[in-house]
N, CA, C and O atoms as a GROMACS GRO file, in nm:
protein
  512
    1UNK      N    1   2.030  -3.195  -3.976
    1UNK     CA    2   2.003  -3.267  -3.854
    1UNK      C    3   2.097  -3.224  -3.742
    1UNK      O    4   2.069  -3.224  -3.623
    2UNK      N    5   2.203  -3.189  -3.792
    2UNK     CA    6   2.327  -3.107  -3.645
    2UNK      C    7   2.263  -3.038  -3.618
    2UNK      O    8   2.264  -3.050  -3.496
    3UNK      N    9   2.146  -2.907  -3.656
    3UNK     CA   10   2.126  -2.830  -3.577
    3UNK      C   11   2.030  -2.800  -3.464
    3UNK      O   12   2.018  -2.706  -3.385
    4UNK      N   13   1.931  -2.977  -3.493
    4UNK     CA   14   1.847  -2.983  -3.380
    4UNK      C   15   1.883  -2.980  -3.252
    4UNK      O   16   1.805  -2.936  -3.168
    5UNK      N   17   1.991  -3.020  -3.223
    5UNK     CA   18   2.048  -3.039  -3.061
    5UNK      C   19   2.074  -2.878  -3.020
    5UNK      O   20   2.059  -2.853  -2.900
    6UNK      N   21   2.112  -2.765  -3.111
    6UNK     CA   22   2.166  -2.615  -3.093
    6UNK      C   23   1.965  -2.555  -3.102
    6UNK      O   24   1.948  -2.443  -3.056
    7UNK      N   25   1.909  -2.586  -3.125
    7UNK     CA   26   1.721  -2.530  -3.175
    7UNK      C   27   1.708  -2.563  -3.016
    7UNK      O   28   1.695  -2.484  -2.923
    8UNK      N   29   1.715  -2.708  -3.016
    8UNK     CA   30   1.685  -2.718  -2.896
    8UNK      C   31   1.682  -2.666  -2.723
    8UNK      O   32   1.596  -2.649  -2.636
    9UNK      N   33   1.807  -2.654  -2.734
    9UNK     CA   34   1.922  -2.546  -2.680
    9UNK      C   35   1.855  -2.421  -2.649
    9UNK      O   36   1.846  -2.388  -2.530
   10UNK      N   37   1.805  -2.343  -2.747
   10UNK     CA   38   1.782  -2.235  -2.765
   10UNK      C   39   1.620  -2.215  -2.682
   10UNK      O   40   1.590  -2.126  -2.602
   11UNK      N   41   1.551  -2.305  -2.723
   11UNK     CA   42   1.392  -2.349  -2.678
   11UNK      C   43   1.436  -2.417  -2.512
   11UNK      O   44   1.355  -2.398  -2.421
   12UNK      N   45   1.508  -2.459  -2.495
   12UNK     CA   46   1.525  -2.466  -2.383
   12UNK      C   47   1.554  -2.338  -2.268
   12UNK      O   48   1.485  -2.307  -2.171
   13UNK      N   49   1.691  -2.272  -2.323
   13UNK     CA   50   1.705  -2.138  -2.254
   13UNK      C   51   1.583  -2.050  -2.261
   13UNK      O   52   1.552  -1.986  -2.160
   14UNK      N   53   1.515  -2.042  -2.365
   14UNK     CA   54   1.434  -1.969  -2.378
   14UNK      C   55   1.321  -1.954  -2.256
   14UNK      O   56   1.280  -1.860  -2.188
   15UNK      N   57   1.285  -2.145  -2.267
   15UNK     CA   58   1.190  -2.161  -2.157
   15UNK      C   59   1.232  -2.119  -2.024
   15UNK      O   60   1.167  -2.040  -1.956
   16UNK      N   61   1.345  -2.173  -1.986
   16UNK     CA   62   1.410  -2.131  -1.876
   16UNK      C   63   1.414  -1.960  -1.822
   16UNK      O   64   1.421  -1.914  -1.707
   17UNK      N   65   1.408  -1.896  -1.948
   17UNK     CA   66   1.432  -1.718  -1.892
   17UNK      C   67   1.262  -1.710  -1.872
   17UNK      O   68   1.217  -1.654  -1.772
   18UNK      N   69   1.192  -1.755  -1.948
   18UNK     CA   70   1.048  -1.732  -1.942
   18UNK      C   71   1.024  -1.791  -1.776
   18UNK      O   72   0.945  -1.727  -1.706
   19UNK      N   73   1.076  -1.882  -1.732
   19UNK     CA   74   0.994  -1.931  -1.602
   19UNK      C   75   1.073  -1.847  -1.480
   19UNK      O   76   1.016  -1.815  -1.376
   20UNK      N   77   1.219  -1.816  -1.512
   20UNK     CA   78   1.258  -1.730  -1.438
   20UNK      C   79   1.210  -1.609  -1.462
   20UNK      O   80   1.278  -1.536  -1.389
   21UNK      N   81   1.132  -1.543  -1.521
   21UNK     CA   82   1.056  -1.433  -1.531
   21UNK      C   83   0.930  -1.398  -1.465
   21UNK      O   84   0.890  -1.304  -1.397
   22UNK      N   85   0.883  -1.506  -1.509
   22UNK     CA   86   0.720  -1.548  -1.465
   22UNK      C   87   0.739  -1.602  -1.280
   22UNK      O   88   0.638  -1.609  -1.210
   23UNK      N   89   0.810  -1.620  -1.250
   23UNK     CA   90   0.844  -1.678  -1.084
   23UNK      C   91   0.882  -1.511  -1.034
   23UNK      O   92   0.812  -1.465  -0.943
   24UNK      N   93   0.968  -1.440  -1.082
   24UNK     CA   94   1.036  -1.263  -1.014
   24UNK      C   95   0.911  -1.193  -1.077
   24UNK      O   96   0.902  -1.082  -1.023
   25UNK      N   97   0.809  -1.212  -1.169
   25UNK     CA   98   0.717  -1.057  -1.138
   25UNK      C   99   0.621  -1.158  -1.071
   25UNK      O  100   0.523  -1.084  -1.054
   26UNK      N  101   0.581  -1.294  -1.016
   26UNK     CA  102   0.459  -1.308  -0.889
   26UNK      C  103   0.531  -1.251  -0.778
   26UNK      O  104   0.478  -1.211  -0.675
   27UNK      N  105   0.685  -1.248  -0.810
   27UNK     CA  106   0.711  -1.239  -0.630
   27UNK      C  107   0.680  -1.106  -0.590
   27UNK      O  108   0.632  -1.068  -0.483
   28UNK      N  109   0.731  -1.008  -0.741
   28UNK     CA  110   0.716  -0.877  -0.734
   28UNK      C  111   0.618  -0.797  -0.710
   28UNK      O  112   0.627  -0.678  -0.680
   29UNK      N  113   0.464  -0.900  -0.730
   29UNK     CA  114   0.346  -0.834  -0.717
   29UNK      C  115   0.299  -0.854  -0.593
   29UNK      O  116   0.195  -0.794  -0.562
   30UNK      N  117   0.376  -0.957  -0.477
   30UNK     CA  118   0.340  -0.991  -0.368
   30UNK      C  119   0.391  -0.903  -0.324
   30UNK      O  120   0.310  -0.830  -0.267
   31UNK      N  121   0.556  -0.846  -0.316
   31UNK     CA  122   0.578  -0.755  -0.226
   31UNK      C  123   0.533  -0.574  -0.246
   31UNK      O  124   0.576  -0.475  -0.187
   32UNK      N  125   0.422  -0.589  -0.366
   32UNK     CA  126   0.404  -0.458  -0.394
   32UNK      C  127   0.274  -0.442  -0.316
   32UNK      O  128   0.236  -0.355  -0.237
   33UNK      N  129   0.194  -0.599  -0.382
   33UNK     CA  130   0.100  -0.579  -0.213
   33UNK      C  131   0.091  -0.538  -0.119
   33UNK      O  132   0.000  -0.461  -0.087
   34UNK      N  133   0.197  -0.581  -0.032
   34UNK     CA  134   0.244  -0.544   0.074
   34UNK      C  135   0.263  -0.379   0.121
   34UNK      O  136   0.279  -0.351   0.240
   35UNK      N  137   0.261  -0.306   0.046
   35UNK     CA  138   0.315  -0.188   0.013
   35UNK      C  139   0.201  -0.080   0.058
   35UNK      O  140   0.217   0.040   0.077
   36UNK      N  141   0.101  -0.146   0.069
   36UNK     CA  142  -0.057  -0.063   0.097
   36UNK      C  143  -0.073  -0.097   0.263
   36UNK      O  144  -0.042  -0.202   0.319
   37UNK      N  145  -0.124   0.009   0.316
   37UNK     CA  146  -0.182  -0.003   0.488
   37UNK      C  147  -0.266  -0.111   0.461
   37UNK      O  148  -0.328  -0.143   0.360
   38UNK      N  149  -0.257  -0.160   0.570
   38UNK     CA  150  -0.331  -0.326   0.616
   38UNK      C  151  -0.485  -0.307   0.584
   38UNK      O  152  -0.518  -0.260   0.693
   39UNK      N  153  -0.587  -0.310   0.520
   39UNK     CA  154  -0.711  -0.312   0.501
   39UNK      C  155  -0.771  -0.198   0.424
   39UNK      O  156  -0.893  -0.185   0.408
   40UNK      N  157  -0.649  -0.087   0.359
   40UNK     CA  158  -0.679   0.019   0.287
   40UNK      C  159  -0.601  -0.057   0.200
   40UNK      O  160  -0.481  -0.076   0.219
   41UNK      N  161  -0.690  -0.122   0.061
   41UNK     CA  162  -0.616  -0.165  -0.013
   41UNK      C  163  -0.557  -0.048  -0.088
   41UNK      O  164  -0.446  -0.087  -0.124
   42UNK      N  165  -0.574   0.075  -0.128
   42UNK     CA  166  -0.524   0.167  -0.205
   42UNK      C  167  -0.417   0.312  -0.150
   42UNK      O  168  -0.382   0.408  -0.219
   43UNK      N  169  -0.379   0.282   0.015
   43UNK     CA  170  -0.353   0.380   0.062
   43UNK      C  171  -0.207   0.371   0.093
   43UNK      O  172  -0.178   0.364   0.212
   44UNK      N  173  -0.104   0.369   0.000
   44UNK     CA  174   0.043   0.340   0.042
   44UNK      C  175   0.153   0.337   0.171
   44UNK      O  176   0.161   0.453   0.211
   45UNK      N  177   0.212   0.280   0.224
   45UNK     CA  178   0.260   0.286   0.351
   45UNK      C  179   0.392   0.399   0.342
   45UNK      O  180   0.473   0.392   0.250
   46UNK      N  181   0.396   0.447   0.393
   46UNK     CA  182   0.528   0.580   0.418
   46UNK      C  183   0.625   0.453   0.420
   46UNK      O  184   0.602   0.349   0.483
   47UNK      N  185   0.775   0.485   0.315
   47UNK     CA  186   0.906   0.359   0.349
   47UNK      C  187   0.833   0.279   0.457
   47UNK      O  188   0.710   0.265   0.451
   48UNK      N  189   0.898   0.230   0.548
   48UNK     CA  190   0.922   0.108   0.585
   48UNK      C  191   0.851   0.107   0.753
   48UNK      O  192   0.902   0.065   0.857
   49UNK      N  193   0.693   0.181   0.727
   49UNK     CA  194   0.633   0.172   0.826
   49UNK      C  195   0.594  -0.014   0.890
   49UNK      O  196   0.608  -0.115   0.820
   50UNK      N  197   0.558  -0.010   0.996
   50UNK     CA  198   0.471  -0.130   1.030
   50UNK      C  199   0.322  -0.162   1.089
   50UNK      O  200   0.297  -0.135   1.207
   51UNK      N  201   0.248  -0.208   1.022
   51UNK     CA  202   0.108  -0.217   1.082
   51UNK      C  203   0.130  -0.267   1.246
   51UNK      O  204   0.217  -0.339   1.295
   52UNK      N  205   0.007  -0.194   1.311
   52UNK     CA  206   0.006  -0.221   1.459
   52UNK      C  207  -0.073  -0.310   1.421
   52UNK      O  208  -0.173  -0.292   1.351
   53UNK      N  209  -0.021  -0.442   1.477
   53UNK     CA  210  -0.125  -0.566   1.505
   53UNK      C  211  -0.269  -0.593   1.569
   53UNK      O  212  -0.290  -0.610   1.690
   54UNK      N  213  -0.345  -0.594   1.487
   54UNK     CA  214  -0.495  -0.622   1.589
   54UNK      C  215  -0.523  -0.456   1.586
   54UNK      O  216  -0.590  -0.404   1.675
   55UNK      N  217  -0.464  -0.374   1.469
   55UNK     CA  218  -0.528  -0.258   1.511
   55UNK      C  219  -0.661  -0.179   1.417
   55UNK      O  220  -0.733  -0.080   1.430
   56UNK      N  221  -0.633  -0.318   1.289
   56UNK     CA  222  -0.764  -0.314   1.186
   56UNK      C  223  -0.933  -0.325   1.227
   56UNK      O  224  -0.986  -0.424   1.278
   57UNK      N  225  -0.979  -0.240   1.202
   57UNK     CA  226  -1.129  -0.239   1.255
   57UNK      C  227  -1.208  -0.221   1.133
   57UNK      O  228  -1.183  -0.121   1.065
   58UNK      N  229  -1.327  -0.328   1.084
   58UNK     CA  230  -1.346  -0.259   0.996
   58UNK      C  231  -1.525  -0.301   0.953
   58UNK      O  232  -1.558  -0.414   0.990
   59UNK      N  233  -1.637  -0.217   0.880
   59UNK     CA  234  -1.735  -0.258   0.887
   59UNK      C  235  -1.785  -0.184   0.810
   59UNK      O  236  -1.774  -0.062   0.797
   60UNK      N  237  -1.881  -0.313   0.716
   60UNK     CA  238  -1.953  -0.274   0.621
   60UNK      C  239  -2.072  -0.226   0.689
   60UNK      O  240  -2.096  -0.262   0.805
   61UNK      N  241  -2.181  -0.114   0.599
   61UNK     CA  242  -2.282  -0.085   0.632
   61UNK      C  243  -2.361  -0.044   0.519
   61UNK      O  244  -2.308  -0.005   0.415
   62UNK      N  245  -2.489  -0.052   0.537
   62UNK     CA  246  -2.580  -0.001   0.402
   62UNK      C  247  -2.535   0.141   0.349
   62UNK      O  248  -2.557   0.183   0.235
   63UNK      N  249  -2.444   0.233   0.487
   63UNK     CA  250  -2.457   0.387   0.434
   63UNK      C  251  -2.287   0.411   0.433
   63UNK      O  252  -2.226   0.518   0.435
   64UNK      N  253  -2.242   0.297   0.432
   64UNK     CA  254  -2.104   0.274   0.349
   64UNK      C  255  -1.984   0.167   0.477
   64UNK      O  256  -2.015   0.078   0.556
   65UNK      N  257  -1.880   0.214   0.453
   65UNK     CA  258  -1.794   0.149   0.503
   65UNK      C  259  -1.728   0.195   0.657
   65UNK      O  260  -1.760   0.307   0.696
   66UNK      N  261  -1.659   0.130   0.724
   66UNK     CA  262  -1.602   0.225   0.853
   66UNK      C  263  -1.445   0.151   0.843
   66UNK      O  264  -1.444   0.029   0.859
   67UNK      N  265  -1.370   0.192   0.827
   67UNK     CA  266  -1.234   0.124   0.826
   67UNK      C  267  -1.140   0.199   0.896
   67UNK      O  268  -1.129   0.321   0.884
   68UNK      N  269  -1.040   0.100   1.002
   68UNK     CA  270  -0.947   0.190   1.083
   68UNK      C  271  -0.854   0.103   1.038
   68UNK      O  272  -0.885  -0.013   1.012
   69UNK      N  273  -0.701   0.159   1.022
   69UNK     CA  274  -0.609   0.096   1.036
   69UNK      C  275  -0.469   0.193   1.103
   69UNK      O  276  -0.471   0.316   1.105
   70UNK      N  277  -0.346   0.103   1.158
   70UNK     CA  278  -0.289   0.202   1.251
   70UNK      C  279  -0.113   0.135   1.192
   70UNK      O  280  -0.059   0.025   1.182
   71UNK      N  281  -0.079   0.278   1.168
   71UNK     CA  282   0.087   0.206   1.159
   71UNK      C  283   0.212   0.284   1.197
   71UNK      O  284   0.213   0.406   1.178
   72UNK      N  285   0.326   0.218   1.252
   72UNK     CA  286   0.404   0.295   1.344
   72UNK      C  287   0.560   0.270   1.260
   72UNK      O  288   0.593   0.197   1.167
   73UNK      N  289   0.605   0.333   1.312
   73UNK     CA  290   0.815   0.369   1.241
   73UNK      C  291   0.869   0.492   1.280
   73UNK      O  292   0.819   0.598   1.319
   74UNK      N  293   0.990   0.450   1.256
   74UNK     CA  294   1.110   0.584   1.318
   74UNK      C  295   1.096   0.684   1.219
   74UNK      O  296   1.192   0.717   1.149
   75UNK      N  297   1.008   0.723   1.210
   75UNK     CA  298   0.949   0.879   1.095
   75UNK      C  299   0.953   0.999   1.156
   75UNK      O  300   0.944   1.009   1.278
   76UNK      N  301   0.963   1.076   1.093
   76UNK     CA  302   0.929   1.235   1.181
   76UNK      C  303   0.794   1.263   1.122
   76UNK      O  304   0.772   1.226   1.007
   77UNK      N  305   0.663   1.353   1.221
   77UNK     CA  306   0.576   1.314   1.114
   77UNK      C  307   0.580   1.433   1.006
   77UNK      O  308   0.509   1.420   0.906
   78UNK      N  309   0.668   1.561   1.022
   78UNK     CA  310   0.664   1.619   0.890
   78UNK      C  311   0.698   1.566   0.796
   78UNK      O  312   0.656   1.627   0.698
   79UNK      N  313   0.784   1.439   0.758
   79UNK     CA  314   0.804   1.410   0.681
   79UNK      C  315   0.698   1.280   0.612
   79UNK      O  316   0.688   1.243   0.495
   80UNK      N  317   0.629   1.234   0.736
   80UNK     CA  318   0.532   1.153   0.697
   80UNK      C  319   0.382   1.243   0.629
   80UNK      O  320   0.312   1.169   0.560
   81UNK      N  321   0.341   1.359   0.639
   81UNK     CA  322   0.232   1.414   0.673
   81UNK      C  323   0.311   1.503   0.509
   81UNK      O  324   0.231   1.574   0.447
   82UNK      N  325   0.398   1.497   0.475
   82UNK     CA  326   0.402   1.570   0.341
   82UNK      C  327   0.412   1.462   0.253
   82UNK      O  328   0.346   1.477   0.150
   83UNK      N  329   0.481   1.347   0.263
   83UNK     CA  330   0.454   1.236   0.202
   83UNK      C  331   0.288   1.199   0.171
   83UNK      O  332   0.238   1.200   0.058
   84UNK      N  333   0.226   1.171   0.280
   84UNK     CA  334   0.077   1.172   0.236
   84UNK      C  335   0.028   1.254   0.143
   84UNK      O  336  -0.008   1.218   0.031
   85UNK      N  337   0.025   1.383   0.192
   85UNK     CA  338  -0.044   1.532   0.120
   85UNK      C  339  -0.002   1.514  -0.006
   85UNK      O  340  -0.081   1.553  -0.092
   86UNK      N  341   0.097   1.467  -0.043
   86UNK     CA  342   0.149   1.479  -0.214
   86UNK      C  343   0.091   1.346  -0.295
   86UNK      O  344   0.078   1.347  -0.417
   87UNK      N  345   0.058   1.226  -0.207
   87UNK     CA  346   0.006   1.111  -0.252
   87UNK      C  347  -0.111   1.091  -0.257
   87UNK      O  348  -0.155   1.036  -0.358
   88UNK      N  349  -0.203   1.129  -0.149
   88UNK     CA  350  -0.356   1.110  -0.196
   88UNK      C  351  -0.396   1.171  -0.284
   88UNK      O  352  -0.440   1.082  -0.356
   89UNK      N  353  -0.421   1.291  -0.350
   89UNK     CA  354  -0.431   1.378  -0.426
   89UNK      C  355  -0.396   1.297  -0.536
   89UNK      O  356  -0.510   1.285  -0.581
   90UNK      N  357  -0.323   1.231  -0.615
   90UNK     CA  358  -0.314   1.149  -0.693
   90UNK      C  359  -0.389   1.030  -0.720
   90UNK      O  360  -0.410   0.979  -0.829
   91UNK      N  361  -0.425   0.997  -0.617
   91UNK     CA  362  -0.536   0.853  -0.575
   91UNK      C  363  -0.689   0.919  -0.556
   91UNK      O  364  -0.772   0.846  -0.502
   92UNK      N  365  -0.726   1.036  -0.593
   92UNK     CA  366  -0.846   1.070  -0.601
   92UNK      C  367  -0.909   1.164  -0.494
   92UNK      O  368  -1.016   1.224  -0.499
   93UNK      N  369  -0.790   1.158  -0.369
   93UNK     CA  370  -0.850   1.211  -0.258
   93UNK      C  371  -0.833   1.332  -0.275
   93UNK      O  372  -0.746   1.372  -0.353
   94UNK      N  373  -0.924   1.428  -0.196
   94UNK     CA  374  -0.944   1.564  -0.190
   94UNK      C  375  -0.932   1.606  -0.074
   94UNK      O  376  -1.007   1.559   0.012
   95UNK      N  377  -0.836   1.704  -0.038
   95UNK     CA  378  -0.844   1.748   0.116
   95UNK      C  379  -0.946   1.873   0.123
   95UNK      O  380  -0.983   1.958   0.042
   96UNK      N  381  -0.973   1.844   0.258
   96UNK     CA  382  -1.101   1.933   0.304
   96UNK      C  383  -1.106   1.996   0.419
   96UNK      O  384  -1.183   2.080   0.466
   97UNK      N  385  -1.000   1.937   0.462
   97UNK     CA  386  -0.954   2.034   0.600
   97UNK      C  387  -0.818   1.974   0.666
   97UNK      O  388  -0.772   1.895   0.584
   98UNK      N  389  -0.742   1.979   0.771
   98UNK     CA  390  -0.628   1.938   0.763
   98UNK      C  391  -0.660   1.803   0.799
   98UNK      O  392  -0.763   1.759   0.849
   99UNK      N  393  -0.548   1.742   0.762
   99UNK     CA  394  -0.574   1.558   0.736
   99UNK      C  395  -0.653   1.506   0.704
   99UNK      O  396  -0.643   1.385   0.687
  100UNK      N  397  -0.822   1.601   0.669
  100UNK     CA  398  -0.919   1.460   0.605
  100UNK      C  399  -0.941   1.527   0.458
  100UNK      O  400  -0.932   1.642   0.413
  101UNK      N  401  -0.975   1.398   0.406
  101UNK     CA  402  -0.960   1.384   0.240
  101UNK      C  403  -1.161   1.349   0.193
  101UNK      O  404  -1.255   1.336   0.272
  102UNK      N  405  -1.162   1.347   0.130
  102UNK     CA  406  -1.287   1.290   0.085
  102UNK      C  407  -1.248   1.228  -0.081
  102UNK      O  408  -1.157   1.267  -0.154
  103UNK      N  409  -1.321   1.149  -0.102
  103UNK     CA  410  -1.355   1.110  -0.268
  103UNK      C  411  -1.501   1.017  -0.206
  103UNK      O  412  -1.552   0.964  -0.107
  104UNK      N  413  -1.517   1.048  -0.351
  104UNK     CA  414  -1.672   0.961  -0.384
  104UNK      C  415  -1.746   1.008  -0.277
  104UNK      O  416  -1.743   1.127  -0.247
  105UNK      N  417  -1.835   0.900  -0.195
  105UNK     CA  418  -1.887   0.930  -0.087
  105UNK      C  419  -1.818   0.877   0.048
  105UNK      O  420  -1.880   0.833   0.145
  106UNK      N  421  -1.666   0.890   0.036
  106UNK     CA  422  -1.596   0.836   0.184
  106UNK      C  423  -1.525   0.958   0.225
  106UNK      O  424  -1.460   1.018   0.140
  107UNK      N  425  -1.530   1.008   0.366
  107UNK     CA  426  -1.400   1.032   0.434
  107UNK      C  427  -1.268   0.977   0.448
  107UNK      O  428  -1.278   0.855   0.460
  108UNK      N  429  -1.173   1.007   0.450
  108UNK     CA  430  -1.044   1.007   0.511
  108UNK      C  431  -0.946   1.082   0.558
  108UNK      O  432  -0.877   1.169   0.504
  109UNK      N  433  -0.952   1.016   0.716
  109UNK     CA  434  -0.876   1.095   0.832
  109UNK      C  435  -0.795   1.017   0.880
  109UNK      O  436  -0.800   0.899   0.914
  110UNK      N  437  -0.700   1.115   0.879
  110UNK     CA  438  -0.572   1.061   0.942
  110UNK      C  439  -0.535   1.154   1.029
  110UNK      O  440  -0.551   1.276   1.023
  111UNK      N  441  -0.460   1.057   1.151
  111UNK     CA  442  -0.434   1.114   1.290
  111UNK      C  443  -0.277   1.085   1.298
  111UNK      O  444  -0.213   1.001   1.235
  112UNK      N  445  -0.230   1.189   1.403
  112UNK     CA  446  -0.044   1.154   1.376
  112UNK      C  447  -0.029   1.206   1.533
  112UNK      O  448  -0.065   1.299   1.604
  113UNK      N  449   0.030   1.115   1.539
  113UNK     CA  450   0.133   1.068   1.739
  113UNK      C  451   0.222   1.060   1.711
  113UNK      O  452   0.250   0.998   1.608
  114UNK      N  453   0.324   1.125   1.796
  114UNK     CA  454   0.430   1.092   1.826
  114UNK      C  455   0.525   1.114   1.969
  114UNK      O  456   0.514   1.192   2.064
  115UNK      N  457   0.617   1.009   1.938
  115UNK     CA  458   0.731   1.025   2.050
  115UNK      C  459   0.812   1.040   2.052
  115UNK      O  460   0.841   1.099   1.949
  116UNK      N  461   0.946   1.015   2.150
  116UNK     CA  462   1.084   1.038   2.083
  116UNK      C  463   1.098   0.876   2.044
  116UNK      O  464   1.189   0.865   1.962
  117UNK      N  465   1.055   0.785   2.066
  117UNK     CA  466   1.050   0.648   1.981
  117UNK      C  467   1.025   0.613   1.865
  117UNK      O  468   1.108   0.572   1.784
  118UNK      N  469   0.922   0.624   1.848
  118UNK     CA  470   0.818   0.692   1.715
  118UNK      C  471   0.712   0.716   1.650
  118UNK      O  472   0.618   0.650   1.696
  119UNK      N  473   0.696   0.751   1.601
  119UNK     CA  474   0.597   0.797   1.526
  119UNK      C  475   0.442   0.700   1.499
  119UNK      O  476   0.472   0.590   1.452
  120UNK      N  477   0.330   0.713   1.514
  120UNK     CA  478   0.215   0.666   1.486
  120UNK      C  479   0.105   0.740   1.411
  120UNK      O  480   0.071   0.855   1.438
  121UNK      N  481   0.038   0.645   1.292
  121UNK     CA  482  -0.019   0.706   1.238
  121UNK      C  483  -0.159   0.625   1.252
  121UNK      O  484  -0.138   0.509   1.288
  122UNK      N  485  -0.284   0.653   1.235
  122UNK     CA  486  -0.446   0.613   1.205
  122UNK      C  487  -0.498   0.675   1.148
  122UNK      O  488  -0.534   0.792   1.164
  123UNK      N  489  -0.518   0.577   1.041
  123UNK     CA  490  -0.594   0.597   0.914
  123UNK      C  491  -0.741   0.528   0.947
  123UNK      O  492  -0.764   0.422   1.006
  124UNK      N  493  -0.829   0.621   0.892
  124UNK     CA  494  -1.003   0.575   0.933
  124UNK      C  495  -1.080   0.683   0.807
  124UNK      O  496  -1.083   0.803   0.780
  125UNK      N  497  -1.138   0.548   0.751
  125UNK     CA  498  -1.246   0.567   0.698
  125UNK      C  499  -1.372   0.524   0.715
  125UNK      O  500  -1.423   0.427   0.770
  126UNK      N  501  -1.436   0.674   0.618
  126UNK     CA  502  -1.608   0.674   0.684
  126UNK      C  503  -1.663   0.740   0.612
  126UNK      O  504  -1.613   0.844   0.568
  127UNK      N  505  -1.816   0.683   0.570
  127UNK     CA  506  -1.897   0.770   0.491
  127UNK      C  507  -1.955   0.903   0.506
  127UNK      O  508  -1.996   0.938   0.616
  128UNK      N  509  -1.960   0.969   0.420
  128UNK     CA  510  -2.015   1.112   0.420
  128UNK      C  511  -2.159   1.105   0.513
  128UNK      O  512  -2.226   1.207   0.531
   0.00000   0.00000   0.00000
């Protein structure tokens, strides 16, 4: 019977690491969310870009999809534009000429601005 209060103990910590676990990977999956361009759920953001507000456009259609999204940071874009090139290619995309990609039956084009401020990128997709 002494050792119920130490079992207990144990089922207690236990629970405790379990809920502190289960609370750090939801948070972890929220900020990985985050991690994708604003309305391209699959298209990763370069470090610590920021979506241009109000700059998502986007529309379904019988002969597919039209999606724009736009995001800006203190990047150079060679370093943004080799970052991409090494990442879509992994995610299925195929380049086909400079900056546009294709898979399945979508385009993707991406456009690159810049200033001495910085850097802007638009991402737009569109069916074949």
């Amino acid at each position: 019977m002494g050792d119920l209060p130490f079992i207990a103990l144990i089922v207690r910590n236990k629970m405790n690491f379990f809920l502190i676990l289960k609370f750090y990977l939801l948070f972890s999956c929220a900020v990985i969310a985050e991690d994708f361009v604003y309305g391209l759920d699959d298209i990763p953001v370069f470090k610590e870009m920021k979506y241009v507000e109000n700059s998502n456009v986007l529309f379904d259609k019988i002969d597919g999809r039209f999606v724009s999204s736009e995001m800006v940071g203190n990047y150079s874009i060679k370093d943004i534009r080799k970052f991409y090139m090494s990442v879509l290619p992994n995610l299925g995309w195929e380049e086909v000429d400079e900056n546009l990609f294709q898979r399945d039956k979508e385009y993707l084009e991406i456009k690159f601005q810049s200033s001495d401020a910085f850097s802007k990128i638009k991402f737009s997709i569109y069916p074949k």
